[in-house]
N, C-alpha and C positions, 0 to 999 in steps of 0.2 A: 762101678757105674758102666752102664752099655754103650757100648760105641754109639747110635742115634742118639743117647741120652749127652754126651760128651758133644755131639757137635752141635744139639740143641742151645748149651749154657755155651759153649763159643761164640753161635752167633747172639744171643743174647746181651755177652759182654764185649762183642763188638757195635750192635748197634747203640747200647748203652754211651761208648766210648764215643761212637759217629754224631748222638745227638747233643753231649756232652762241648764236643769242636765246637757243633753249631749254634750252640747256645752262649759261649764264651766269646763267639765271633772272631776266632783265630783265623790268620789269614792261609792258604792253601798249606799244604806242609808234604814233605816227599808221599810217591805214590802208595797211599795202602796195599793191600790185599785186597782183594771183589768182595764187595759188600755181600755178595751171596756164591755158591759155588755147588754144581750138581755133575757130582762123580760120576752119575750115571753113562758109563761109555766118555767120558770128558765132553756131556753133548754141548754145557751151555755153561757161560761164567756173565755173571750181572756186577758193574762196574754204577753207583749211583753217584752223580757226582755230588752230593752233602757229603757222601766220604772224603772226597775232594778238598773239600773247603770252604763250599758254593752254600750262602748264606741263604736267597731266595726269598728276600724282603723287597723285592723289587726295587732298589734304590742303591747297595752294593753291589760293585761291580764283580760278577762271578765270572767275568771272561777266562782269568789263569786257570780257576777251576775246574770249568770247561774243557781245558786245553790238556790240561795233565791228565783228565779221566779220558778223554778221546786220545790219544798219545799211547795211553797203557791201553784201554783194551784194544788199541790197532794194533800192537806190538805183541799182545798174547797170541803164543801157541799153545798145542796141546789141546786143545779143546777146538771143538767143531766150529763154533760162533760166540761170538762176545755180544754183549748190551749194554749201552750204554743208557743208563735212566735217568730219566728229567721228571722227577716224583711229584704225583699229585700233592696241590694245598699250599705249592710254593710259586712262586712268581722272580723267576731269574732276569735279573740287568745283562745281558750280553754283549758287550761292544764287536764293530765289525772282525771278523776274525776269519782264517781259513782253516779248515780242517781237510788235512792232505792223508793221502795212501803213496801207495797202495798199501794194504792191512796184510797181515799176516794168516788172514780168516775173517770170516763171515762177519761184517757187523752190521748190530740194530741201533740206531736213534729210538728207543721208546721215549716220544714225547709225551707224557702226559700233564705235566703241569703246564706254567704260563712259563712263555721266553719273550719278554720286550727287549726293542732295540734303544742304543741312545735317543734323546727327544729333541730333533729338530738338527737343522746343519749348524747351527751353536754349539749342539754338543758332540758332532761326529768328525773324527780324524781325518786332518786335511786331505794326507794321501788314499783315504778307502775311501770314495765317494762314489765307486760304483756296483758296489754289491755289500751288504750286510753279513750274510754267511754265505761262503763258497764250500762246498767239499769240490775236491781236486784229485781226480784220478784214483776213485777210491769201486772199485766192481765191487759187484755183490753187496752195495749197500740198501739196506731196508731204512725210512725214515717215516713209522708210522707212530699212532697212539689217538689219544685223547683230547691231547694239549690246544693249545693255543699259542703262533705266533703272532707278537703285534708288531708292526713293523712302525707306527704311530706317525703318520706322513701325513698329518694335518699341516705342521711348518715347511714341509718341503710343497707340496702342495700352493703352499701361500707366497713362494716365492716370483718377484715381480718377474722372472722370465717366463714364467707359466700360461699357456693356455688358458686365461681363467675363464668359467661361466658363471660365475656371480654376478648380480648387479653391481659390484663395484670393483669388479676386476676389470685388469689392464695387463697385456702386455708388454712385457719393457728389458730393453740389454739386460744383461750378468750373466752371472755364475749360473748353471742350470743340471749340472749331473747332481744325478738324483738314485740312488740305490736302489738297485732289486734284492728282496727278502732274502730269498733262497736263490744260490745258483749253482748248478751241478755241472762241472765241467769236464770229458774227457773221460767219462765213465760207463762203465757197462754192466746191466743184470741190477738197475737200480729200480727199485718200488716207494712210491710214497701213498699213505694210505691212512688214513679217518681223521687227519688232523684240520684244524681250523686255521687260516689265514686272514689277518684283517689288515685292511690300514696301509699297506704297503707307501713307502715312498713312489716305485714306481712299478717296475712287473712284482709278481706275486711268486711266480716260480718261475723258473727258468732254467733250459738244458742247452749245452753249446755241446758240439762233437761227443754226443753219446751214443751208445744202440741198445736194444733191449731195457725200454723204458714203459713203465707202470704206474701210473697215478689210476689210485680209486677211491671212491668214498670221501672226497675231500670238499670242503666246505670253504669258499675263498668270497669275503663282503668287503666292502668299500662305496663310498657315495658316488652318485653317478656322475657328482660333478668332478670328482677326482680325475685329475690330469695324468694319463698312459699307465695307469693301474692295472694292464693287462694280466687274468686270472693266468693261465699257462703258455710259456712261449717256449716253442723250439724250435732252433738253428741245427743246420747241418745233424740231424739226429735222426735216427732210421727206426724200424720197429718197435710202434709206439702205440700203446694203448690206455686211454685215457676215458675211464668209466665212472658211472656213479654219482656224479658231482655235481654240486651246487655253487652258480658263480653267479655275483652281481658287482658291479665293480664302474669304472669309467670307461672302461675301453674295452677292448674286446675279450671275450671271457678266454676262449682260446684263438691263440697267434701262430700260424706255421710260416717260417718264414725259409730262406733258402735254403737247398741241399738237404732234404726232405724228402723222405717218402717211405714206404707201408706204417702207413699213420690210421688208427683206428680209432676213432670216438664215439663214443655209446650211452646213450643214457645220460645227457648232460641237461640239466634246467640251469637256464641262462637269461641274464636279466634283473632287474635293467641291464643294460650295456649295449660295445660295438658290436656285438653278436661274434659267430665263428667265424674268422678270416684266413683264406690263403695270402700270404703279402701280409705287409708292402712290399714288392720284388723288385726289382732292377733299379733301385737307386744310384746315384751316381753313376750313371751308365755302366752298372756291376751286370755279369752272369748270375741269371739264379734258374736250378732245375728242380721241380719238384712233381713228385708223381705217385700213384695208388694212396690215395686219399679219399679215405670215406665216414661220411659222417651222416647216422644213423641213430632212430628211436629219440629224439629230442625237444624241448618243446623251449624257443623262444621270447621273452617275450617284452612288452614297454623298450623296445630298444631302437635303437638308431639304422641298425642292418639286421639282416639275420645270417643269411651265410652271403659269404662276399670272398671274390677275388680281384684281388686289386694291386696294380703295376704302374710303375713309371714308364713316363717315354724315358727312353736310352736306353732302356737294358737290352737283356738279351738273354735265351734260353728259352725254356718248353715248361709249361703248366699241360698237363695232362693224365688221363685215367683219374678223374674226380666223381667221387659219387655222394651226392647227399639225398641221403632217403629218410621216409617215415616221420616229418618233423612238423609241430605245431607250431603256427605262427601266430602271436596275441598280440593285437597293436602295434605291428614292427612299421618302422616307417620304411623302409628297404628292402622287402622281403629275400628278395632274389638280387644279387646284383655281382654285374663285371666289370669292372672300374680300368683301363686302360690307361687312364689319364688321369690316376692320381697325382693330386698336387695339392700341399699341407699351406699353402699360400695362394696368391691371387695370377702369380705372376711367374707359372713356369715355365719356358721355355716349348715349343712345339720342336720334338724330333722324330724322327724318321722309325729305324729301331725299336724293336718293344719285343720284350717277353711275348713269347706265343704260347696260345693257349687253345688246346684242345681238348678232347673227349671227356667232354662233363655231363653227368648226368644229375638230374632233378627228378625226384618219382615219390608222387604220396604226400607232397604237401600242400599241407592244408592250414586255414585259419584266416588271421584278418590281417590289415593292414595300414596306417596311417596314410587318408589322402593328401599328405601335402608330398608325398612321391608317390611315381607308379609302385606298382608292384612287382616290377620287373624292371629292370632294367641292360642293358647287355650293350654298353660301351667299347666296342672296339677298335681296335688302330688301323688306320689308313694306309698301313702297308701293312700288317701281319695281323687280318683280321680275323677272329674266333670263327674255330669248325666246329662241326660234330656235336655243338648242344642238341640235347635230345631231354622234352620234357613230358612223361607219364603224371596222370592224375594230381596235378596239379588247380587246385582249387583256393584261389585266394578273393575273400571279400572284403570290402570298407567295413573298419571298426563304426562306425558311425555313419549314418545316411544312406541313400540308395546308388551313389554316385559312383560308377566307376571310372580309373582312371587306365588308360592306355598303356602297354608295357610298352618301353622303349627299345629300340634296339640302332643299332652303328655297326656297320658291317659286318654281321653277326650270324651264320652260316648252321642253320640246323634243323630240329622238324620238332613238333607235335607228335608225341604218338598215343594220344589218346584228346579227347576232350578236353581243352585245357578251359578255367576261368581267372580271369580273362584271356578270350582268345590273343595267343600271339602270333598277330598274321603279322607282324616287320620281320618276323625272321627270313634270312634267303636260303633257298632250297638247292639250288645247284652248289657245287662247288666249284671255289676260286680257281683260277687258273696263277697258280704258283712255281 
């Protein structure tokens, strides 16, 4: 028999043997071999986790299975890159888990089936209650495909310390952490790409201390009453490009929040939700710096903001070199806005101190806007008030009626340079003496 012919009935009598586990329901058993394996140059080695163990009845728990197939191919050399597969037609139980590096080579998450998470803080471990899955210092990781994660955060959502917007929601003391889906921590040269996110408990993806970060194509739903279901958030994370994408969700679709900057975002429909936000910044009377931030080609829309920068009093640090271009507004009740004085209560404190915020740009947007707020708004602080806005063809009308409503502005230092509608004559033209 020919050599192709011989590694033909091999794999054969291996997957024969793989569907054989999965049907017997045997629980994980030491690592296989790669469910698949291409000699060609050692470019690539495919690691499925049903070789694993992993049942994908959506009801057993396939977390170990998970863990051993992520384990071996982090741990394969010889070959350029490993995959790790999450195969269509199955539907895997995943309990919160970490999957740590750093890898030995290149690895993919092909997601393409379903990954649910436990259902409800009933069923999720007492100490993991603030993220679902983490990778941990894992570079070079790709986490794309097909699939579908469900993070199913109807019951954390319903929990009495929640922000509710139901008519018969309340909020009231407890417990209140709540998990983000995905969280990538401390990693570099990462892409996530074409997969579906729903339901999250609370952010949807999320980056801490990363660089060289790629989200495209990704599709992130949730209702709009869902509490802090923020579609992408990154902290302290640099060189970042985030394209393609479809978010609706509760809150804001994407979050930049401190120690940020060449943040690229392009081509995002967004909506319902918070819209794009820099912030919340200087909480806690923290330092936060963030800067070269541009967000560009995107269209808005049924939401609460559209792009929005937004700060506490106390902090302290610099917002600057922001550019939002090119973007349609549909019914946004917020369209533009600079929030200084953010405060998630009635009753926050007046300080002195504040995040400064300069060189922001607005150029080419267009569309409509809820009149129960301006369309502008430019909130500044009493001692570190906004410089340097600067707004090009800017054209905003009432979704409804002929009635316009006035931009607002608070010590808010910048210019027109074109025709704007509505005109913003409260902006001030000189600059402060600082």
């Amino acid at each position: 028999m020919s050599s192709p012919s011989l590694l033909y009935a091999f794999f054969l009598i291996l997957l024969s043997s793989s569907r054989l586990t999965h049907n017997m329901n045997l629980s994980p058993s030491p690592a296989p071999n790669p469910a698949y394996y291409d000699d060609n140059n050692n470019a690539l080695t495919v690691f499925d986790v049903t070789s694993f163990g992993a049942i994908g009845d959506c009801r057993t728990d396939d977390t170990s299975a998970f863990k051993m197939a992520w384990d071996t191919a982090c741990m394969t050399t010889g070959v350029d890159s490993t995959v790790l597969l999450v195969p269509y037609t199955f539907c895997f139980l995943v309990k919160p888990t970490s999957f740590n590096g750093p890898c030995r080579t290149r690895l993919t998450l092909q997601i393409d089936g379903i990954i649910v998470s436990p259902d409800g803080p009933k069923s999720w471990p007492w100490n993991f209650k603030r993220q679902w899955l983490m990778f941990y210092r894992v570079n070079g990781l790709s986490i794309q495909g097909s699939g579908l994660l469900n993070g199913r955060g109807q019951k954390w959502w319903d929990l009495p310390c929640k922000p509710h917007k139901g008519v018969n929601g309340t909020t009231q003391p407890g417990p209140c952490d709540s998990p983000v889906a995905i969280r990538i921590f401390q990693s570099s040269k990462v892409k996530i790409k074409g997969l579906t996110f729903k339901n999250s408990a609370q952010f949807h993806v999320r980056f801490d201390n990363c660089n060289d970060v790629v989200v495209d194509s990704v599709t992130i739903n949730a209702p709009a009453y869902s509490p802090n279901t923020d579609g992408i958030h990154i902290e302290n994370t640099h060189n970042v490009m985030i394209r393609n994408s479809v978010i609706s969700n509760g809150d804001d679709c994407v979050s930049i929040g401190a120690g940020c900057f060449n943040v690229d975002i392009k081509n995002i429909t967004c909506g319902p939700s918070h819209g794009i936000s820099i912030g919340s910044l200087g909480v806690h009377n923290s330092s936060a710096w963030v800067s070269n931030i541009t967000v560009t080609n995107s269209t808005i829309w049924n939401s609460d903001n559209g792009v929005r920068i937004k700060t506490w009093q106390g902090g302290s640090g610099l917002v600057s070199r922001i550019a939002f271009r090119n973007i349609l507004m549909v019914n946004v009740r917020n369209p533009i806005m600079i929030d200084q004085y953010y405060c998630q209560t009635k009753n926050c404190a007046n300080q002195t101190s504040a995040v400064i915020i300069s060189d922001v740009l607005y150029a080419n947007i267009k569309g409509s806007y809820d009149l129960r707020s301006p369309p502008m708004h430019f909130g500044c602080s009493d001692s570190f008030p906004c410089t340097n806005l600067r707004l090009e063809d800017v054209d905003l009308f009432p979704y409804k009626g002929q009635l316009f409503e006035n931009p607002f502005c608070w010590n808010a230092y910048g210019s027109m340079q074109t025709v704007t509608v509505p005109p913003v004559n409260c902006l001030l033209e000189a600059l402060p003496n600082c």
